[in-house]
C-alpha positions in Angstrom: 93.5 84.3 157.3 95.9 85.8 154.6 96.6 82.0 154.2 93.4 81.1 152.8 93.0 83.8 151.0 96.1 82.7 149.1 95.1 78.8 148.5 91.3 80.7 147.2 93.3 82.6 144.9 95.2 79.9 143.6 92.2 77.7 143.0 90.5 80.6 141.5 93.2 81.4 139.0 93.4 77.6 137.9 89.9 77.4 137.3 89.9 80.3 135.5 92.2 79.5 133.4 91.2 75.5 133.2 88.1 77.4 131.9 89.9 80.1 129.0 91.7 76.9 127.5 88.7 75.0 127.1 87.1 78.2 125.7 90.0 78.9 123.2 91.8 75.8 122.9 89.2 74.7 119.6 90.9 77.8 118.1 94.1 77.5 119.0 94.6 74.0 117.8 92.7 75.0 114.0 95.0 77.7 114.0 98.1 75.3 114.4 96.0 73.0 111.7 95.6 75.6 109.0 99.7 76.9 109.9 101.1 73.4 109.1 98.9 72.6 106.2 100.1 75.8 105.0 103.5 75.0 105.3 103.1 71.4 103.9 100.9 73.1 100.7 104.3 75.2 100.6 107.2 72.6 100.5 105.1 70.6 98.0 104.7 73.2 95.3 108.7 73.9 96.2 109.4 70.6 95.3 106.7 70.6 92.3 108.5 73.6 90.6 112.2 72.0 91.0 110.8 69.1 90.0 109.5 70.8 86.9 112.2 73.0 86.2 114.4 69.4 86.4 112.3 67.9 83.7 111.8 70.4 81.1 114.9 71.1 79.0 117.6 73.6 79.0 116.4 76.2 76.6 120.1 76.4 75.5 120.2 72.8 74.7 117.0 73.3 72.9 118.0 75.9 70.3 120.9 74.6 69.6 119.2 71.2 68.4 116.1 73.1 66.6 119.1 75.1 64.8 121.2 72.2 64.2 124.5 73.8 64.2 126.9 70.8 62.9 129.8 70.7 65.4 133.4 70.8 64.3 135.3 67.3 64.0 138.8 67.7 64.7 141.1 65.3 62.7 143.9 64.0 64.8 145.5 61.4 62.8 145.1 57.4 61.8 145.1 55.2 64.8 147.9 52.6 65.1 147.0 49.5 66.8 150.2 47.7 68.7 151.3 44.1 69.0 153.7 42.6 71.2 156.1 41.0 70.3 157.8 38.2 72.6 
């Protein structure tokens, strides 16, 4: 007897829970949905913003050429240009 009563219980328990994933499977699976788009929204506006900050100049870069601050030229001496001689 306590045998059948064990295989009933078994049965029960996997239709039961046959049953609470067909019942909360739908949700499950748009929660997953929603998670990933989420995370694929995320890497693309990571790659948008180093992208972006790639792109747009160095603000360093920038005032120096609005300021136009000539550079020194150093003066190192004439060039000499060699020949051989055979």
């Amino acid at each position: 007897m306590r045998f059948i009563n064990t295989i009933l219980i078994i049965v029960l328990i996997y239709y039961l829970f046959k049953f609470a994933f067909k019942l909360f499977a739908p949700y499950l699976l748009n929660k997953a949905v929603s998670k990933v788009t989420e995370n694929f929204e995320k890497q693309q506006q990571a790659y948008q913003n180093q992208y972006n900050r790639q792109t747009e100049p160095n603000t360093f870069e920038t005032e120096l050429k609005q300021n136009k601050i000539p550079k020194e030229k150093k003066k190192v001496g004439e060039y000499i240009d060699y020949e051989e001689i055979e």
